[in-house]
C-alpha positions as CSV (number, residue, x, y, z in Angstrom):
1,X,-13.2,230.6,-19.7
2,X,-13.8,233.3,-22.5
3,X,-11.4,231.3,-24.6
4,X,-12.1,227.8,-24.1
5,X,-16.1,229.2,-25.3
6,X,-14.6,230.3,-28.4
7,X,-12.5,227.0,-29.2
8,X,-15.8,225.1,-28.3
9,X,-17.8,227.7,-30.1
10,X,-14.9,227.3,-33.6
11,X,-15.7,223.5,-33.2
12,X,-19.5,223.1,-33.0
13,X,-19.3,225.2,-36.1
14,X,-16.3,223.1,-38.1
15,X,-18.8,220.0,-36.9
16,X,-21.6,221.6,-38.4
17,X,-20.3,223.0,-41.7
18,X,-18.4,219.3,-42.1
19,X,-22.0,217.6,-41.8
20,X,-23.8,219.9,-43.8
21,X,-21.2,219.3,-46.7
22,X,-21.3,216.1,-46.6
23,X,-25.1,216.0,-46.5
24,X,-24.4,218.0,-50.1
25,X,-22.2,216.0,-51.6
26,X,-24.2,214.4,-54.3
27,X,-24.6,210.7,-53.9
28,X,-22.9,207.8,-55.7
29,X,-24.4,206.1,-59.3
30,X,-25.1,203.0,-59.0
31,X,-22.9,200.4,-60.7
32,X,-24.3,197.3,-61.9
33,X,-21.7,195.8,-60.2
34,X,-22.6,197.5,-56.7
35,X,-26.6,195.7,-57.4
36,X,-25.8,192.5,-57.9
37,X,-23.1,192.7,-54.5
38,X,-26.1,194.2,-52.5
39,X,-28.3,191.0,-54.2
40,X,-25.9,188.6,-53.3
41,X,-25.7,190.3,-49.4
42,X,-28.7,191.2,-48.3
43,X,-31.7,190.0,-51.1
44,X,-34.4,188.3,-48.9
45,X,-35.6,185.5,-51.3
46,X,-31.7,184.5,-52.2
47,X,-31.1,184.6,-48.3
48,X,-34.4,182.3,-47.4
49,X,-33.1,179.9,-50.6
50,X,-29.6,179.8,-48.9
51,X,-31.3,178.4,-45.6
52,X,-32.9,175.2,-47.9
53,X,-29.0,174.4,-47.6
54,X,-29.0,174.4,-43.8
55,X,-32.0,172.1,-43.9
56,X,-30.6,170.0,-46.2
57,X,-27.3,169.7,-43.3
58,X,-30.1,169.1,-40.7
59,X,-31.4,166.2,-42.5
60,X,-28.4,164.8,-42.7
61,X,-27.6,165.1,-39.3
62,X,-31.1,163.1,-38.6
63,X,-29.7,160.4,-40.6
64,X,-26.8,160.0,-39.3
65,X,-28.4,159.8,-36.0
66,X,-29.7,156.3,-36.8
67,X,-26.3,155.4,-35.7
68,X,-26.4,157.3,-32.5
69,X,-25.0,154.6,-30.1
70,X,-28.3,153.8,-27.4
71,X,-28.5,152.7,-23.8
72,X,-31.2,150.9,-22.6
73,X,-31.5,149.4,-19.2
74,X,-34.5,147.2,-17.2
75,X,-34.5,146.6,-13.5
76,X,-37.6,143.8,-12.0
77,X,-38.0,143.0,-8.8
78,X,-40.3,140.5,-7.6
79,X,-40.5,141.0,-3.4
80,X,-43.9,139.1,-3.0
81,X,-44.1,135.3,-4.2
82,X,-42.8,132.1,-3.9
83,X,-39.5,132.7,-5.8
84,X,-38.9,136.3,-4.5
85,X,-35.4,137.9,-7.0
86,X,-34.8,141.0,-8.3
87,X,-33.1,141.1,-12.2
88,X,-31.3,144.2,-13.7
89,X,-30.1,144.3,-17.5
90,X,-27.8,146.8,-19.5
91,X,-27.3,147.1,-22.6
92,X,-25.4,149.2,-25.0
93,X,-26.0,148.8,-28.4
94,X,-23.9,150.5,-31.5
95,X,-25.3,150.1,-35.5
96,X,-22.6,150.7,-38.1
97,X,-22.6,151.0,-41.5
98,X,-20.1,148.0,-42.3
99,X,-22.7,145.7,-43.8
100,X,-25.3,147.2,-41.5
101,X,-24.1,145.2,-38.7
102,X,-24.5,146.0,-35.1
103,X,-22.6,146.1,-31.8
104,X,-23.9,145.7,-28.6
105,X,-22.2,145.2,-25.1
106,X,-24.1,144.2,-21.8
107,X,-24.4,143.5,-18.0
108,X,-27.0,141.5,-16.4
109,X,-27.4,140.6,-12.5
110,X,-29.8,138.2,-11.4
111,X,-30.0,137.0,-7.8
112,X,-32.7,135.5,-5.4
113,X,-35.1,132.2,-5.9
114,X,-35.5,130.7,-9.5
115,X,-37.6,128.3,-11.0
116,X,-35.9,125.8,-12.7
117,X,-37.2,126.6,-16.2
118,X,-35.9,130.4,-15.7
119,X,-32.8,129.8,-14.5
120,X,-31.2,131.0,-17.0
121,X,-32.0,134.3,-15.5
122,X,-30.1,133.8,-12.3
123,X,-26.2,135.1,-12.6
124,X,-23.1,134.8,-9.7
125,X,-22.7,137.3,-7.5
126,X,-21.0,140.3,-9.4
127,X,-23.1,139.7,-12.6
128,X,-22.6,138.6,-16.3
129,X,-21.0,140.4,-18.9
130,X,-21.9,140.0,-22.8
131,X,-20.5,141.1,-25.8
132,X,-22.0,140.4,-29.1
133,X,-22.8,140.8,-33.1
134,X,-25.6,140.8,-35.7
135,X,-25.1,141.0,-39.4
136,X,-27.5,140.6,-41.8
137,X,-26.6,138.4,-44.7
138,X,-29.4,139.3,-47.0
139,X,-31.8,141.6,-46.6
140,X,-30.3,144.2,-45.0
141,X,-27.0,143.4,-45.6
142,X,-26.1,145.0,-49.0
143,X,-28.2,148.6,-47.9
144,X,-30.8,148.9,-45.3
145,X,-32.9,152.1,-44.0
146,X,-30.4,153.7,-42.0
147,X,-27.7,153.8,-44.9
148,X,-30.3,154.3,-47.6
149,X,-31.2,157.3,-45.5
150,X,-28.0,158.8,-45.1
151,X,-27.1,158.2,-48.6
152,X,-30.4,160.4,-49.8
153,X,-29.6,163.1,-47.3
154,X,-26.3,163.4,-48.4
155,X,-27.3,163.7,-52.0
156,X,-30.4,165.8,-51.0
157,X,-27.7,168.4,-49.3
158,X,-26.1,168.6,-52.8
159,X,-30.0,169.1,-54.5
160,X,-29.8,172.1,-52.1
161,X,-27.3,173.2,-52.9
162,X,-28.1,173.2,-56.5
163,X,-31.2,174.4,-56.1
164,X,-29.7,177.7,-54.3
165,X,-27.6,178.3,-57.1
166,X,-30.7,178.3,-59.5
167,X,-32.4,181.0,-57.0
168,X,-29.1,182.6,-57.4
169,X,-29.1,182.7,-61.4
170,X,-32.2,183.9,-61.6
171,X,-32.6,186.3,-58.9
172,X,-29.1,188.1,-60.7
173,X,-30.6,188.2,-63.9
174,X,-33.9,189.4,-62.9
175,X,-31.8,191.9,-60.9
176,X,-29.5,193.4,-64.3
177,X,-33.1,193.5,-66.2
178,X,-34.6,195.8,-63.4
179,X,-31.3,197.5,-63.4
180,X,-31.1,198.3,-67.0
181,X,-34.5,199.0,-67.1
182,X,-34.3,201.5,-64.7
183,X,-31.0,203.5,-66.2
184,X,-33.3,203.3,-69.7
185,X,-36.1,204.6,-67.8
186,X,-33.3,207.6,-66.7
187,X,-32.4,208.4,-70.4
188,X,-35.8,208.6,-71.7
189,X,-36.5,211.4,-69.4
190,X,-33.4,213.0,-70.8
191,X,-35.0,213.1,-73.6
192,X,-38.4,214.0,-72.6
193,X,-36.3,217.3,-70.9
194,X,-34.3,218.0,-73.8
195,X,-37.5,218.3,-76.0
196,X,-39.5,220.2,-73.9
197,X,-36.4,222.7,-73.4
198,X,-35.9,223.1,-76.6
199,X,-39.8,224.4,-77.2
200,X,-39.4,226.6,-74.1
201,X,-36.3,228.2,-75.0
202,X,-37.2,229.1,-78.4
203,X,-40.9,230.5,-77.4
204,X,-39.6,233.7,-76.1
205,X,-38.1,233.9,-79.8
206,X,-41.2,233.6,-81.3
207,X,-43.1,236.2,-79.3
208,X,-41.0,238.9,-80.3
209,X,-41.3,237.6,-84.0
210,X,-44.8,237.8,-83.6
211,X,-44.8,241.3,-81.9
212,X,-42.7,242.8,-84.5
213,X,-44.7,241.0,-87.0
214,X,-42.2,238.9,-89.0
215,X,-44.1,236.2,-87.7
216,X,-48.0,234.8,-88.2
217,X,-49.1,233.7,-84.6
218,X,-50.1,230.7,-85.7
219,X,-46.4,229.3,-85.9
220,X,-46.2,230.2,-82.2
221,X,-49.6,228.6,-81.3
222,X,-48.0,225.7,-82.5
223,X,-44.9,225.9,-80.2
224,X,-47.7,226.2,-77.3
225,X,-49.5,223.3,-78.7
226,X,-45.5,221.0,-78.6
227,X,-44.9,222.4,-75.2
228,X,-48.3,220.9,-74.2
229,X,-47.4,217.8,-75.6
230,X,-44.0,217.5,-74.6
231,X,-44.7,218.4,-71.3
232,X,-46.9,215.0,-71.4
233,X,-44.5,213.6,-72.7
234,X,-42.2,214.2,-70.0
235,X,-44.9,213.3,-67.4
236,X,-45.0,210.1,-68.5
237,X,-40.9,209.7,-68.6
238,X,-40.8,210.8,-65.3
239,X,-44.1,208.2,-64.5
240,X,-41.8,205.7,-65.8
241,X,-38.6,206.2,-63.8
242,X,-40.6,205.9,-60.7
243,X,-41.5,203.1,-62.0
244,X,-38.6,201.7,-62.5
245,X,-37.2,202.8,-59.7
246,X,-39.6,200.9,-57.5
247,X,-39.0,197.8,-59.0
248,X,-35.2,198.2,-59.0
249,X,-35.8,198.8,-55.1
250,X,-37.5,195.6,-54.4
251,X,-33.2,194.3,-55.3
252,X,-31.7,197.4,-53.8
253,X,-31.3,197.2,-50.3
254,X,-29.3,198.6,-46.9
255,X,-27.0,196.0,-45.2
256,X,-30.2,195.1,-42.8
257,X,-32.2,194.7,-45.9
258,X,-34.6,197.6,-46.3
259,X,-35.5,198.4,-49.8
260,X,-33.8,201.6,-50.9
261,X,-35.7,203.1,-53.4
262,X,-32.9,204.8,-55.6
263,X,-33.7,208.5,-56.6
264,X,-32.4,210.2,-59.9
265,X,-29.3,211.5,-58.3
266,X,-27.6,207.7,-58.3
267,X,-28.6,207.1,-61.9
268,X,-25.3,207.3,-64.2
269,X,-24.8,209.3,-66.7
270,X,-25.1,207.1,-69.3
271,X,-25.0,203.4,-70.6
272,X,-21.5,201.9,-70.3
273,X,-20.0,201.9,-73.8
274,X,-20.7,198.8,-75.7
275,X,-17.8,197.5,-77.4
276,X,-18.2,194.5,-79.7
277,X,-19.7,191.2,-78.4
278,X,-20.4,190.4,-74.7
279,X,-20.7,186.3,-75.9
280,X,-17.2,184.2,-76.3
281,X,-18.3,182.4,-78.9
282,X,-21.7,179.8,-79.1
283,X,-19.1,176.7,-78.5
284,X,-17.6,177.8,-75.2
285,X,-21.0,178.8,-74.3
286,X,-22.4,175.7,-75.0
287,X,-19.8,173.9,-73.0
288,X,-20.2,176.7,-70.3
289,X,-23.9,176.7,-70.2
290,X,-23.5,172.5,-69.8
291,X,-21.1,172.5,-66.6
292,X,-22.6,175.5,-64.7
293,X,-26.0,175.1,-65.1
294,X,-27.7,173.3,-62.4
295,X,-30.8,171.6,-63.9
296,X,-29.1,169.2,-65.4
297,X,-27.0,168.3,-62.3
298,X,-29.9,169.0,-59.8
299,X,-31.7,166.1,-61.7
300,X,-28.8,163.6,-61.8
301,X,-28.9,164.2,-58.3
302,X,-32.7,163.5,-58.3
303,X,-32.0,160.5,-60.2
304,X,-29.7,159.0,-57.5
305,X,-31.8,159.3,-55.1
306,X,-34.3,157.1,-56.5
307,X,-31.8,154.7,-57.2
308,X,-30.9,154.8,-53.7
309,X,-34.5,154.0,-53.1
310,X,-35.0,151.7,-55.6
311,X,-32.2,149.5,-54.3
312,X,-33.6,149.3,-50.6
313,X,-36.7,148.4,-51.9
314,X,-35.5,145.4,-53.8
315,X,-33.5,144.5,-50.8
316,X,-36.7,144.6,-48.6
317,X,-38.1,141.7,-50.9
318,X,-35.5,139.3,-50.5
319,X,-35.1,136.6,-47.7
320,X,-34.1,137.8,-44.4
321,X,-31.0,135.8,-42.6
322,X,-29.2,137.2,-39.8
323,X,-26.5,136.0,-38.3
324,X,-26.2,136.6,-34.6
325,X,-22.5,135.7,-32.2
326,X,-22.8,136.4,-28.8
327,X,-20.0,135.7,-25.7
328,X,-21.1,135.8,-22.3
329,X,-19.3,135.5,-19.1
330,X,-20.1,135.2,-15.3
331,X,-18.1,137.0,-12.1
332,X,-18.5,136.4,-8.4
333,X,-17.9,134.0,-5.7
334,X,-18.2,130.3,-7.0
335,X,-22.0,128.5,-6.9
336,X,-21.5,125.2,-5.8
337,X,-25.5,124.7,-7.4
338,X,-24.6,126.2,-10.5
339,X,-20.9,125.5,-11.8
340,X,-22.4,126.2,-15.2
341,X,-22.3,129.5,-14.4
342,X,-18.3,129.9,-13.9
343,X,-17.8,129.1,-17.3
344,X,-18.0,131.3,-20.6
345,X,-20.5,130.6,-23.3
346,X,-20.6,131.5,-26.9
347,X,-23.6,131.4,-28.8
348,X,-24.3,131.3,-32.7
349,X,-27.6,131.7,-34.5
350,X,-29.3,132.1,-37.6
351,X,-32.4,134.2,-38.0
352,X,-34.3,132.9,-41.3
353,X,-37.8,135.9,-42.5
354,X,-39.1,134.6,-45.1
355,X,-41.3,137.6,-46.4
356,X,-44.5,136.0,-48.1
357,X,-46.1,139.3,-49.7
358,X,-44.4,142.2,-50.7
359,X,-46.3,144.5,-52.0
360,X,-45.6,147.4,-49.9
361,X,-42.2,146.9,-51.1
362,X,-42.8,146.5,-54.5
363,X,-44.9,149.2,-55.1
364,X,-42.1,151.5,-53.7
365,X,-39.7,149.8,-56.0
366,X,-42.6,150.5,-59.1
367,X,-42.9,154.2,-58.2
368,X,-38.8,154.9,-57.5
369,X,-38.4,153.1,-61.1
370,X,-41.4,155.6,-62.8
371,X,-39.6,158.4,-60.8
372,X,-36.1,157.7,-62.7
373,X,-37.8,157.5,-66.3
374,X,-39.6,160.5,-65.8
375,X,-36.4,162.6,-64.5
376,X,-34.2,161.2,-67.4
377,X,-37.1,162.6,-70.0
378,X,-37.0,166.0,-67.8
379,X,-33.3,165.5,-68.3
380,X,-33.3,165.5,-72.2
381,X,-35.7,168.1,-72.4
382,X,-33.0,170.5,-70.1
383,X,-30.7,169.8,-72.0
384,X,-32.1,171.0,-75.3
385,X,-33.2,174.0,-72.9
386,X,-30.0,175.1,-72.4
387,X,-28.0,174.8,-75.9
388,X,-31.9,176.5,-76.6
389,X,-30.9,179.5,-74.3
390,X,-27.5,180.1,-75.5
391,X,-28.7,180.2,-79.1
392,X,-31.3,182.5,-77.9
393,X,-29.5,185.1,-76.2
394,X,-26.3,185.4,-79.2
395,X,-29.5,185.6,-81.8
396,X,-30.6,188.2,-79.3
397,X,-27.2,189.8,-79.0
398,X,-26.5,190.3,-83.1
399,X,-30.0,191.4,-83.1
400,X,-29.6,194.0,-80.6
401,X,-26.0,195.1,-82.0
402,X,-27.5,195.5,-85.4
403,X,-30.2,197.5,-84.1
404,X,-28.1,200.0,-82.2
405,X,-25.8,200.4,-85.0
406,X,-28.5,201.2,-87.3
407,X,-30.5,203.3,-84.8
408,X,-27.1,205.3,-84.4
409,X,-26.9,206.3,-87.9
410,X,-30.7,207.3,-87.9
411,X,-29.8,209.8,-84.6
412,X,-27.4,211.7,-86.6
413,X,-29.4,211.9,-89.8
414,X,-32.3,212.9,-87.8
415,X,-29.8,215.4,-86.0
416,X,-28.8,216.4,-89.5
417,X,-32.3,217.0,-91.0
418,X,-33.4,218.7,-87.1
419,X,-30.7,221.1,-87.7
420,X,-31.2,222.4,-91.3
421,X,-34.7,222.5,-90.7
422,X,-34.2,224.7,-88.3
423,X,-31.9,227.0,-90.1
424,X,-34.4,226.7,-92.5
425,X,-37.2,228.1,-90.2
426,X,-34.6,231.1,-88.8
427,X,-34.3,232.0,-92.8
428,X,-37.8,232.3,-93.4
429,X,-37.7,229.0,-96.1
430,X,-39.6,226.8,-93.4
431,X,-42.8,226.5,-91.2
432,X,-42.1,225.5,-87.6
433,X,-44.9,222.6,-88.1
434,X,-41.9,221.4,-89.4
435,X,-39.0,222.1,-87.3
436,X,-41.3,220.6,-84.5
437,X,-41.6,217.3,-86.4
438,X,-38.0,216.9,-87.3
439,X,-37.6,217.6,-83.6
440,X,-39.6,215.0,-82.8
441,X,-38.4,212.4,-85.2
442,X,-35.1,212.8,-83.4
443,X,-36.2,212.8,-80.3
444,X,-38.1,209.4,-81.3
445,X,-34.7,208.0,-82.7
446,X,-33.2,208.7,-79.5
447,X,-35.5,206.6,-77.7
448,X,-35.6,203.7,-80.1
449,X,-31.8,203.9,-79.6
450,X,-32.2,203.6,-75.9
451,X,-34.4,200.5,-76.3
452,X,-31.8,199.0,-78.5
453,X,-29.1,199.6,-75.8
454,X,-31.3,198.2,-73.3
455,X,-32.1,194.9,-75.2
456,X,-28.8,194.6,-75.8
457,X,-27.9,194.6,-72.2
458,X,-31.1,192.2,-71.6
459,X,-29.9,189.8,-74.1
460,X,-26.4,189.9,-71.9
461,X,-28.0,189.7,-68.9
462,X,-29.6,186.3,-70.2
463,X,-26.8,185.2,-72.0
464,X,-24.6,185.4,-68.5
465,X,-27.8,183.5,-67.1
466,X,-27.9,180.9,-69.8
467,X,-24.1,180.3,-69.1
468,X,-24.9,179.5,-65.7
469,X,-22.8,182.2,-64.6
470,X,-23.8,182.9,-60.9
471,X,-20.9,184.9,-60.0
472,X,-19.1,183.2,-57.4
């Protein structure tokens, strides 16, 4: 018993030093990459934008439905009267979409007393059979409500569909800008630290100067007065990574979708390394931009649709002749009073609707019409949007580029000048009013070089955006 404690005693504490090391190791940066994956998994907005797509399949599903074969059946009995019968009629009845013609098959059983003007209700023993057709010649005949439905929903599943994409452009792109923003937000308060640690590191310096008298204490007033400022300074970096990181957390979530608001730990260490020009050139952008970019397709879609619309309603205006064949036959016993019943009939008819005002029709056919002009001037103007976009974001990128490069070059001259000034100071030739202004100039550079970075990544994340690049 002694030694199975100890073995259980050894294995409580391997389980306990193995979680407390993992609860040390330090956690994970955050990739870009790894954002937009959780965005694309778990973002609430892009999830309730993917569910317009299953409406979209509902709706067609309802439309289809208008050719959902039906059954309707009628039973009468008359038990008090002269002519006391009872009547029962079936009939299935199937629309199609072949020149919106429909099926239908029936049974009908009549039997009792007649009058001689209904007889047409009485049958032989085991009933009538029917079988017939309707087709619609005119109206109704080319496209009629039930196609003209289907053929909208159908489109209106690819509008969704469209439309999700857009959601899903935009929700990525706002997603890199919070992103970037955030890793900025992470290197200005490396500098903010930096700068304060230089003051504090060298104040211990000056104290002794001072004490020994090689030194006025105004020089290491001053150093009190930059710590004071820097340490605002760094109080408002640090404001501004929370802030970031609050924003970035309405994107970053846990696979049930809870925000995870991302601490300093995750941030990386620095920018990726920008090499040369995220754009392949403004041509195959354009041509990019012009295929993946749903606006343009999401109206053409649009556009259809009234068509579609715009077709039925002119349809509904024309003359309406059907065209109705129908073949009946009789079972049972023979009738000696009614041999017309043993044999089979075949009926043909015409149904002439002549429709003597339209306007209901016509002003649906008016408004479909005004619906297509005004989506083919939305059109045009898209389309000078995007090329506009493209343009945008590679004026955006050499702007950016140019900035960093030159920013770059002002960091190491301010460097440069911070670091003889200093000497400087140590040799007595300088005042640290001085030092801390070349300090700060640097510092200042550094953050103006961060900005530059992070329009550059802006402009990319725009650029991808502008492409129509949803990555899928």
């Amino acid at each position: 018993m002694a030694l199975l404690r100890r073995v259980l005693l050894c294995a409580l504490c391997w389980l306990a030093f193995a979680g407390t090391a993992r609860a040390q190791e330090p956690a994970e940066p955050l990739s870009h990459e790894a954002l937009l994956s959780t965005v694309e998994r778990t973002f609430p907005l892009l999830k309730a934008a993917e569910l317009e797509e299953a409406i979209a399949g509902a709706d067609v599903l309802s439309a289809e439905g208008g050719f959902d074969l039906s059954w309707k059946t009628r039973a009468t009995l008359t038990p008090i009267g002269y002519y006391d019968n009872y009547r029962v009629e079936s009939t299935l009845e199937k629309p199609t979409a072949i020149w919106g013609a429909t099926g239908f098959v029936g049974y009908r059983l009549g039997s009792g007393k007649f009058p001689v003007y209904y007889g047409n209700q009485e049958t032989l023993d085991y009933g009538e059979l029917r079988a017939g057709v309707s087709v619609p010649l005119w109206r109704n005949g080319p496209i009629d409500r039930r196609r003209s439905s289907l053929e909208k929903a159908d489109l209106g599943r690819g509008v969704a569909k469209l439309g999700v994409a857009q959601q899903r452009i935009d929700y990525r792109r706002a997603a890199s800008i919070r992103y970037w923003a955030w890793v900025a937000a992470g290197r200005r308060l490396v500098v903010a630290e930096s700068l304060l640690s230089i003051a504090e590191g060298r104040d211990d310096g000056l104290a002794e100067r001072v004490a020994r008298g090689d030194l006025p204490n105004i020089e290491r007033i001053d150093n009190l007065r930059a710590l004071e400022q820097r340490r605002a300074q760094l109080a408002i970096a640090r404001r501004g990574l929370e802030q970031a990181s609050l924003e970035l957390s309405l994107y970053l979530r846990d696979p049930k979708g809870a925000r995870q608001v991302p601490d300093r730990s995750r941030l990386p260490k620095d920018f990726p390394e920008i090499a040369g020009d995220a754009s392949t050139g403004l041509p195959d952008d354009f041509a990019a931009a012009r295929a993946n970019r749903p606006e343009v397709q999401r109206l053409d879609l649009l556009t259809k649709q009234n068509e579609v619309e715009l077709r039925y309603a002119k349809n509904q205006m024309a003359l309406g002749l059907d065209l109705q064949l129908v073949g009946s036959q009789d079972f049972g016993p023979q009738n000696p009073k009614r041999p017309d019943l043993h044999k089979p009939i075949f009926e043909a008819s015409l149904l002439l609707d002549v429709p003597l005002q339209t306007r209901a029709m016509q002003g649906r056919a008016d408004a479909s019409a005004a619906t297509i002009r005004r989506l083919t001037l939305q059109k045009s103007f898209f389309t000078d949007r995007i090329d506009t976009d493209v343009r945008d974001a590679h004026s955006a990128l050499r702007a950016a580029k140019d900035r960093l490069d030159a920013t770059r070059r002002e960091v190491t001259l301010a460097k440069d000048l911070e670091e003889s000034e200093r000497l400087r100071f140590q040799q007595g030739d300088s005042h640290l009013l001085i030092v801390n202004i070349r300090e700060q100039q640097t510092a200042e550079a550094q953050l103006r070089e961060v900005d530059a970075v992070l329009d550059w990544y802006r402009a990319q994340a725009d650029l991808r955006a502008a492409r129509g690049d949803a990555g899928r």
